[in-house]
N, C-alpha and C positions, 0 to 999 in steps of 0.2 A: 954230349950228354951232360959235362958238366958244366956246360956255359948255360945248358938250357936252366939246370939246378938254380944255378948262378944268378938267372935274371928270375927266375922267381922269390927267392931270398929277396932281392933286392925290394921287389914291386911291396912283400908282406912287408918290411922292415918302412916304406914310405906310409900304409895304409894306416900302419899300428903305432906309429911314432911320429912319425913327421906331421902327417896331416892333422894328430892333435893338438900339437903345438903351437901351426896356425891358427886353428879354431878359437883355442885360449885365448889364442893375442889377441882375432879379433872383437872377442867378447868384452873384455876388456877396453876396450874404446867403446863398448854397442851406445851409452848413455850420451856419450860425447855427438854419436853419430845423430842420434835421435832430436840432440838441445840444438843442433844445427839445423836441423831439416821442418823444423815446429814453425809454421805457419799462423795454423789458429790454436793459441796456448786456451784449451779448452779444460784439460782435464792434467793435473800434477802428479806423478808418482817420485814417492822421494827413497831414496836408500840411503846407506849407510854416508856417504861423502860427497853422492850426485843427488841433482834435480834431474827427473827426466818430466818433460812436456811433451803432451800427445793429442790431434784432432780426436776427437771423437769419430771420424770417419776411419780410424785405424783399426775403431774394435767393431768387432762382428760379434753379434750375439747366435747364438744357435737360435733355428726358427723356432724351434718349439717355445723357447723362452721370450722369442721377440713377439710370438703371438698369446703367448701369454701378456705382455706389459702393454700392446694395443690395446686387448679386449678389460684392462684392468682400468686402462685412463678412458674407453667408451663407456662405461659402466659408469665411473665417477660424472663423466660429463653429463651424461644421461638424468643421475641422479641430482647436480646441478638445476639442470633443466627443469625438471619436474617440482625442485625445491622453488625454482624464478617462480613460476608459475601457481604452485599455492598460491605463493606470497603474493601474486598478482589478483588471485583469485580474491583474496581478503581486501585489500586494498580497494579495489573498483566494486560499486554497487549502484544498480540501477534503481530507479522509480518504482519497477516491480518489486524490488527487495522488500518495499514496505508494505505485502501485502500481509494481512494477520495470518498466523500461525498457531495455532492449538499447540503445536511440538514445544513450542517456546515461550507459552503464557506466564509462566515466571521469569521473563527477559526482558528487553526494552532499557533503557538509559536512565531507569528512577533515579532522582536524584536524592542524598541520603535524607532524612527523615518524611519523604514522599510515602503516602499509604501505596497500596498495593494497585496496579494498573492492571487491567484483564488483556491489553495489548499492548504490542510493540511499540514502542515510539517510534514514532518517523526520526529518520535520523535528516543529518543536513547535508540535501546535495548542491553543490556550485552552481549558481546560475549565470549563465552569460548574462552581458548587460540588456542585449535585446529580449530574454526572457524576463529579468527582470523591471524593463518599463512596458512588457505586456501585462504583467501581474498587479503592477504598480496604479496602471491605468482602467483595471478594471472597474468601472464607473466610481474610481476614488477607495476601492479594497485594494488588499493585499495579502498577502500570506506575511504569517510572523510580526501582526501589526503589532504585538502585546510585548515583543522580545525585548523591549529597552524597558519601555513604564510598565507595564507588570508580566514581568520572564515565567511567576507562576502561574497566572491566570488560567491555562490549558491544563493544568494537573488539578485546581481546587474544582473545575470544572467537571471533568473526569472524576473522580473520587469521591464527588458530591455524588454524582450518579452512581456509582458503584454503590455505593451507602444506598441508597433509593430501589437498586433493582434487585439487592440484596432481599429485601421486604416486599417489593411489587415485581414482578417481571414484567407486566401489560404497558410500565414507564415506557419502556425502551420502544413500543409502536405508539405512545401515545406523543411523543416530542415532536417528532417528523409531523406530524398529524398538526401539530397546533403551529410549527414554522408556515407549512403551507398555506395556513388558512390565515395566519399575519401577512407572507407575503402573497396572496391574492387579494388583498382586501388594503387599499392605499399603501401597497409596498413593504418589505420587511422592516419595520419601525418598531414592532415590540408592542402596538397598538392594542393587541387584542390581550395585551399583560394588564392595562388598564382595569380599573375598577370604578373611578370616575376620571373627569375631565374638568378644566375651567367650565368650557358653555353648557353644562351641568346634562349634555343629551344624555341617551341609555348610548350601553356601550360596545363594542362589537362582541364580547363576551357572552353577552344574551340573546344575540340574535338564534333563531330556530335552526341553524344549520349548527351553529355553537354549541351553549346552553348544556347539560347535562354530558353530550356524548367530547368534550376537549375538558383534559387533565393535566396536571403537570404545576403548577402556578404553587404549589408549594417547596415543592421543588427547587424550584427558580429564584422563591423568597430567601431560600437559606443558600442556597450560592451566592446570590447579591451580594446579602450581609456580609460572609465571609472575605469576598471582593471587599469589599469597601472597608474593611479592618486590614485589610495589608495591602491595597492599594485605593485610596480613597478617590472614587470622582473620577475612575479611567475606563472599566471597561462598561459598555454599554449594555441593556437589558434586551436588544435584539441583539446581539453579539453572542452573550449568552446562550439564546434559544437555537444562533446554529450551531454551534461548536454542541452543544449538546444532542443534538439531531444527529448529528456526523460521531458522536462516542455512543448514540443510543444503534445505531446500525453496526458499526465496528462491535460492541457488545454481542451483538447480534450475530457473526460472523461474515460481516462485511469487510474488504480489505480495507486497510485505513487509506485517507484520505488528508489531502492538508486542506482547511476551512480558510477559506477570505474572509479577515475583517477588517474593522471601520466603519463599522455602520452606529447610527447617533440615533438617539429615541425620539420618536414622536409625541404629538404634545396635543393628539388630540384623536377619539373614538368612538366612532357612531355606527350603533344599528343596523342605522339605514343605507351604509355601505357596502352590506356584507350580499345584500340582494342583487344578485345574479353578477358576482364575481368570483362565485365556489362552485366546483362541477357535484351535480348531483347526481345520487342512484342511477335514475332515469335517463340521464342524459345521452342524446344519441351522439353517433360519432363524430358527426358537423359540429355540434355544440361542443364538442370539447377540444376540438381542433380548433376552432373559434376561439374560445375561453383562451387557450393555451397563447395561442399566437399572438392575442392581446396583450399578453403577459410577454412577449418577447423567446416564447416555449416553442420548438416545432412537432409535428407528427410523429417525431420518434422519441424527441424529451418526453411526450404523454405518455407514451407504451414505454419508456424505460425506467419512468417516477410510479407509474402503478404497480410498478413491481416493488415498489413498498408495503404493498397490501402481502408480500410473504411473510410479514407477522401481524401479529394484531387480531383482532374481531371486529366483526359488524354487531351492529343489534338488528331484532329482527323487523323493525318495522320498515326498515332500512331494503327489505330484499322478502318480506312476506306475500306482499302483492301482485312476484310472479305466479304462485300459484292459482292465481283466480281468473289469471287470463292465455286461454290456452293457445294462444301463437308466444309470447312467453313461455307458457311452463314446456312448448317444447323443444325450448334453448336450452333444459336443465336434463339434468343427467338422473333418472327417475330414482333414483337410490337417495341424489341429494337432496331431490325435493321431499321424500321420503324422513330425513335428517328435519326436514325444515320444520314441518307437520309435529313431529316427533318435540322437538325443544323449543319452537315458539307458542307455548302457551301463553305467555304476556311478550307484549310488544319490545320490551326493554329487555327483554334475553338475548343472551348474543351466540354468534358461533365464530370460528375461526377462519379467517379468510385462504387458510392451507390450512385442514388439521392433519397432514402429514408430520408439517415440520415446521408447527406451531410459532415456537420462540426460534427460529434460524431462519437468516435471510438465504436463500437459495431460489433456484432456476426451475424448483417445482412448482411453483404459482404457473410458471407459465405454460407445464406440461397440462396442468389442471385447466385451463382454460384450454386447451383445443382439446379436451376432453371431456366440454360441458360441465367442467365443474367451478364455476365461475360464481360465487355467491353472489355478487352485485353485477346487473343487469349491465351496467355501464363496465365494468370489465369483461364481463363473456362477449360482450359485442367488436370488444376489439379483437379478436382471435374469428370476426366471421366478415368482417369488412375488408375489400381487397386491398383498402392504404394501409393499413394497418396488421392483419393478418400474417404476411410476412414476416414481420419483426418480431411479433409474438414467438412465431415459430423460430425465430433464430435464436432469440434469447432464450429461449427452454432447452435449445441444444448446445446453445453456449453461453454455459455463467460465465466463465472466466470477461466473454467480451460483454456483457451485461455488467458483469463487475467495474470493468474500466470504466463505461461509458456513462453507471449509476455514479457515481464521485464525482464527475464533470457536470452534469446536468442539477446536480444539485447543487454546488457554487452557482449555475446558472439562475435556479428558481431562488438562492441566496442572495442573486443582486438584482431583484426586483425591485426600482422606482425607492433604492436606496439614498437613506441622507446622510451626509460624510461632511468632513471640513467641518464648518461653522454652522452647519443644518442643523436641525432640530436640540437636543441636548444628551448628557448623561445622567439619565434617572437618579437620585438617590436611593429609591426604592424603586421597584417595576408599577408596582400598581398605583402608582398614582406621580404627577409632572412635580418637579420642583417647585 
């Protein structure tokens, strides 16, 4: 019994004594043990008289905290990401970018003392070299001809017009209106700015398709002027007429566009040119596919340039004469004929070629036209011919691709049997040759 005493005394006296004082000793070395066995010196803890070095594969985090410090760096990365990507977002902008925007009509790149612009500027996007000697070789045009010899020339332009539509709104369809009828008529030269010529003929100004119903030439006078006090002798009087064409449509709520120039004014204008190189009222669809194709235009530049007529007026003599013949009047929509009867009591009254939406260019001209309401005989017929009919209808369902397709077709009808280089000259004034 007391040896059993005995050996328990002993075992407490090891548990309670001894084995502490091992413990101590070897704590006592623990730092020693540690600065030996350090492999990857990742992480430093210092005490009092030791260094201890420790991998970070020594410390365990509790999971709740390790999954916390995961979801704290996915969250930052996340936020990274979404930051790359703004910034990307700002950085890259396509061709579409410059379509106009109402949201943004106090925006655009004016430069400081520039008046106020109603549209965005195009801004400048990079072109490869191969788009660049496509642009370049446009029958001797380009974009951006003006950027060295006169950088303002496109704002006096613009501004001049804003001043102008400010007081007229009817400028902004009457510009388009007077390019076309320059470049069908011996090519965009600025011809039909003329008031005489050396060989003293009458001038295409006066011809009967002309004459009363094309505007704009005062206009045009005080832009020159202005041109030629800050840059003398550089830009040309058909140069003028389309950059002005291209800010009377954008005005209008066209997206913008960039205009080809280089074009050099002609030095000579007659009358007797203007005969049967302008599609009229009457014209049927052969004849204007005709017409067009002459001019380098195909079947769908026609139906995409008469959507020009979404602003503007006709006068009535112009579209009177369906009423009197009844296979005509029953291409008309009896309400419009009704209109017609109504406001043409003189011939020189006009009506609106959309009076939906009068001064805005839109894709309702062309809903109007397969809907018989087509005021000029030679626009309702395109909405009832099977070449054309098509197109009609696609562009009244889709402005947006009417939109694109209106800016390219018009640099097209811009570089009609143009003179560039050494051709013809630069007007000092429009209305009349050096």
């Amino acid at each position: 019994m007391m040896a059993a005493k005995a050996r328990i005394s002993a075992a407490i006296l090891l548990v309670c004594i001894i084995l502490p004082l091992l413990a101590s000793a070897f704590l006592d070395h623990l730092p020693e043990f540690l600065e030996h066995d350090s492999r990857n010196k990742d992480v430093t803890i210092r005490g009092d008289n030791n260094i201890v070095r420790a991998n970070d594969n020594d410390f365990t985090l509790p999971r709740s905290h390790e999954k916390k410090n995961e979801r704290s760096l996915r969250e930052k990365k996340s936020k990274k990401k979404k930051h790359k990507k703004k910034k990307n977002k700002k950085g890259k902008k396509s061709h579409k970018d410059k379509i106009f925007d109402f949201d943004h009509i106090f925006g655009g790149n004016q430069q400081e003392g520039d008046e106020f612009s109603p549209y965005l500027q195009p801004f400048d996007v990079p072109q490869t070299t191969e788009e660049q000697e496509q642009t370049e070789n446009y029958d001797g045009l380009r974009e951006g001809f003006y950027q060295k010899t006169c950088p303002q020339a496109e704002n006096i332009i613009r501004n001049g017009l804003i001043r102008a539509f400010q007081n007229d709104s009817t400028i902004a369809a009457a510009l388009p209106r007077l390019l076309l009828h320059d470049c069908f008529v011996n090519g965009c030269d600025g011809s039909i700015l003329l008031d005489t010529t050396p060989s003293g003929a009458r001038v295409e100004k006066l011809a009967g398709t002309n004459g009363a119903t094309v505007k704009g030439f005062e206009l045009i006078d005080e832009i020159k002027a202005e041109l030629e006090r800050q840059c003398p002798g550089i830009v040309s009087c058909s140069d003028i007429l389309a950059y002005l064409s291209r800010d009377a449509f954008v005005l209008s709520g066209l997206p913008n566009y960039n205009v080809l120039g280089g074009r050099r004014d002609g030095m000579e204008s007659n009358e007797a040119n203007v005969v049967g190189n302008l599609p009229l009222p009457g014209d049927t669809v052969d004849q204007m596919i005709d017409l067009f194709q002459k001019k380098g235009l195909n079947s769908e530049d026609l139906v995409v340039l008469i959507g020009a007529h979404s602003i503007g007026v006709a006068h009535c003599f112009n579209f009177l004469y369906r009423l009197d013949e009844p296979e005509k009047a029953q291409m008309l929509d009896p309400r419009l004929a009704g209109v017609m009867r109504f406001i043409c009591t003189n011939q020189m009254n006009t009506l609106p070629f959309d009076p939906t939406t009068q001064y805005k260019m839109d894709s309702i001209f062309y809903k109007q036209l397969m809907m018989k309401k087509g005021l000029i005989e030679s626009d309702q017929i395109l909405a009832q011919d099977i070449r054309t009919r098509g197109l009609v209808q696609k562009f009244g369902d889709d402005e947006m691709g009417w939109f694109d397709k209106f800016g390219k077709a018009m640099n097209k009808l811009g570089a009609i049997e143009v003179l560039t280089g050494n051709q013809g000259q630069i007007r000092r004034q429009c209305r009349a040759v050096n």
